[in-house]
N, C-alpha and C positions, 0 to 999 in steps of 0.2 A: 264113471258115475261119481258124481257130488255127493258127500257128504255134512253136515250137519250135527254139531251138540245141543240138545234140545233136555228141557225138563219140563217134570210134572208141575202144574200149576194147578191148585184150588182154591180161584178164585171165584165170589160169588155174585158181587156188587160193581157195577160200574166204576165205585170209584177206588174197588183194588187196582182193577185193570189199566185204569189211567196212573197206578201211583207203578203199576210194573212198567208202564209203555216212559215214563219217566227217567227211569233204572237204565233205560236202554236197550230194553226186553222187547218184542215182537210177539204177542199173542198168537196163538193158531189153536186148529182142531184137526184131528185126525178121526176120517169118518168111514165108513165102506165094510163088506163083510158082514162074520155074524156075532163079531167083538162090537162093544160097546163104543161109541167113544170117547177120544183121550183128548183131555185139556192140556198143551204143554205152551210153552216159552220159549223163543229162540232168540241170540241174541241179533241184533239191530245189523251192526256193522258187517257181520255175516250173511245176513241176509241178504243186504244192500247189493254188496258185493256178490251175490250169485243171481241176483235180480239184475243187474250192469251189463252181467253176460248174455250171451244171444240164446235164446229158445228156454229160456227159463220156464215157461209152461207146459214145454215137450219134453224135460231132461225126469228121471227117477232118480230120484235125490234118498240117500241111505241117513235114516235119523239115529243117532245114536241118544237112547233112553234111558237113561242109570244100568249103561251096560248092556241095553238088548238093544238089538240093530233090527227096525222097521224100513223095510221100501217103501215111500210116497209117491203121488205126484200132484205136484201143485196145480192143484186146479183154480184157484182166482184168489188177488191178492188186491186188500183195501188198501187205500192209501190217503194221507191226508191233504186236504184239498187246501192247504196253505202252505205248509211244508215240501210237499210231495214224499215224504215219508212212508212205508209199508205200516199201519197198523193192526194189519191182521189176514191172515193164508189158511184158509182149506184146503187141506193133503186130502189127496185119495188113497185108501191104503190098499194094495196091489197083493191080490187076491188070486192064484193062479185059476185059471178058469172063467175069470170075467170078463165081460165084453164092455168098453168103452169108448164111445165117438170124440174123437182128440183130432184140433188141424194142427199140421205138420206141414214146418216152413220146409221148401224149396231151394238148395244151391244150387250153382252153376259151374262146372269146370271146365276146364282146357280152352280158355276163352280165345287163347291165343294160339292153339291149332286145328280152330276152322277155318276153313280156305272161304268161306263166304264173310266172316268176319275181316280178315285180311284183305278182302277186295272190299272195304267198305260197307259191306252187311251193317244192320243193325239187330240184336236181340231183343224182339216183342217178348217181354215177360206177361202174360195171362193171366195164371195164377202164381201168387208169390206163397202161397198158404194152400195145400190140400185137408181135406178133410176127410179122415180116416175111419173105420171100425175093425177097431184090433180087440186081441186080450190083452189085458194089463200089463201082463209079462213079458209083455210080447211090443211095447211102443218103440217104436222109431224114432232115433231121436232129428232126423233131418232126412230127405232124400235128394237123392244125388243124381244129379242132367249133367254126362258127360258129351260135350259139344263139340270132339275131338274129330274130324272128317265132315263136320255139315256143312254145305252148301246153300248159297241164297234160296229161298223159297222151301225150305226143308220148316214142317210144321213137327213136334215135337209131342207127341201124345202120353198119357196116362200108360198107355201100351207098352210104351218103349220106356219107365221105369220102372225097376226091380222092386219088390216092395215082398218085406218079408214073409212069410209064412201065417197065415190063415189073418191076413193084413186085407183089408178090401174099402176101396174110395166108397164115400156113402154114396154119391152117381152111379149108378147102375145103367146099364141099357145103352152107354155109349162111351166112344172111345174120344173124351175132350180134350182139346189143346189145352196145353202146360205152357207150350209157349212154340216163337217160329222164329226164322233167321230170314228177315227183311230188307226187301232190295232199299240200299240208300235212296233218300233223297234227296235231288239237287236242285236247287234254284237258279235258272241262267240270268245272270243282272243285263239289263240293254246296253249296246254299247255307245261310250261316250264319243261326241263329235272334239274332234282335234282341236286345240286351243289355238295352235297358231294359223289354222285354218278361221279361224273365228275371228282372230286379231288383226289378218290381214283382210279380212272383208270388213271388218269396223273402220281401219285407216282409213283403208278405198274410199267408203262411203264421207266420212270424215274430210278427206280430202276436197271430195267431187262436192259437198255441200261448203263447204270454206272456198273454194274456189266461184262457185255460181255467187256468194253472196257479195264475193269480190268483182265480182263483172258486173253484179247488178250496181252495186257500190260506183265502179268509174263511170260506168255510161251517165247516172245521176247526177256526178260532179261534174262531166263534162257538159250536159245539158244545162246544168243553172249557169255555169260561168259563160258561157254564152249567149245567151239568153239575159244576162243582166247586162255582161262585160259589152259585148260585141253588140246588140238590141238596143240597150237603153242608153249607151253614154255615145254621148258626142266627140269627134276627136277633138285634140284638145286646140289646133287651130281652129276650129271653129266657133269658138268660142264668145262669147262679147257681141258676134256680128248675128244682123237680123236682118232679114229679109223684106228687104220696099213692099208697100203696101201694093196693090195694086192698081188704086185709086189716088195713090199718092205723085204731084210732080216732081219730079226732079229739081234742085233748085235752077234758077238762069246763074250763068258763069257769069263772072265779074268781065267788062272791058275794063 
């Protein structure tokens, strides 16, 4: 249990309260029962510091008051919206015989001797927070999911934690998962086609296309140069000489 140095405070005017919260003081109120109640002051850094911890809302924090030691339990804490600072906490003062609806955070243990966890399980957390009605005296400060022998597919109920004495979930009427141990899940990725199977059919085709554009390439060189060379030119003995008219005579030979 946490404890706490706290004093009486009488202040009456907003701008006590801000010249305490200054100081480094934390304002509160202790309410409940058939005591009146109490205006006190806590310091800052202490406060911080048990509000840093886990279940601060679920813990019974012992106030000590000029010498008398009061049970609380912090029921909700202001804070300032630029700082984030505690400016001020309502304790409940814990009253043997009363009933109060408080949620109470959820651990988990023996994570690593479930055989469904080891095979790749996953822990579906439900509720991370249950919601209680106990007597004051009587709060919980956490409850405990030992996961020690669960297997995949194992749902994890209300049933199967222990919860103390005249402790009861405000759910009635049913036995609700807390949480289950769930089969993995796997994603198969497609499988990749082989790069050098890919590389040697790009050559091929590479190849087979540089090769036709080379066939098409000679047959065309071969066609014009014969086609000009061999078609259009004369050889070169024939050249100069032209062919008799057909109308034309022959000269007469000289005697």
């Amino acid at each position: 249990m946490n404890s706490l140095e706290a004093s009486i405070r009488n202040t009456k005017s907003r701008g006590e309260i801000n010249s305490l919260r200054q100081k480094g003081e934390v304002p509160a109120i202790i309410y409940g029962g058939k005591e009146e109640n109490q205006k006190i002051s806590l310091s800052k850094k202490q406060v911080k510091y048990l509000i840093d911890q886990e279940n601060f809302l679920s813990n019974i924090i012992d106030l000590n008051i000029s010498g008398q030691s009061i049970k609380v339990l912090p029921r909700e804490v202001s804070y300032d919206i630029l700082t984030d600072d505690p400016i001020h906490i309502d304790f409940l003062r814990i009253v043997k015989g009363a009933k109060i609806i408080i949620e109470i955070p959820v651990r988990f243990i023996n994570n690593e001797k479930s055989p469904g966890l080891k095979r790749g399980g996953v822990l579906n957390i439900v509720r991370r927070k249950i919601e209680l009605k106990c007597a004051t005296e009587n709060v919980p400060n956490e409850l405990v999911v030992d996961l020690d022998g669960l297997e995949i597919g194992t749902s994890i109920k209300i049933s199967s934690i222990s919860l103390p004495e005249n402790v009861k979930p405000t759910i009635q009427g049913r036995d609700f998962v807390v949480a289950t141990v769930a089969a993995p899940t796997v994603f198969k990725e497609p499988e990749k086609p082989a790069e050098g199977a890919e590389g040697a059919e790009g050559a091929e085709g590479a190849e087979g296309a540089e090769g036709a554009e080379g066939a098409e390439g000679a047959e065309g060189t071969t066609t014009d140069s014969t086609s000009k060379e061999g078609g259009d030119k004369a050889p070169e003995g024939e050249k100069g000489k032209e062919e008799p008219k057909k109308d034309q005579k022959a000269p007469a030979e000289k005697k």
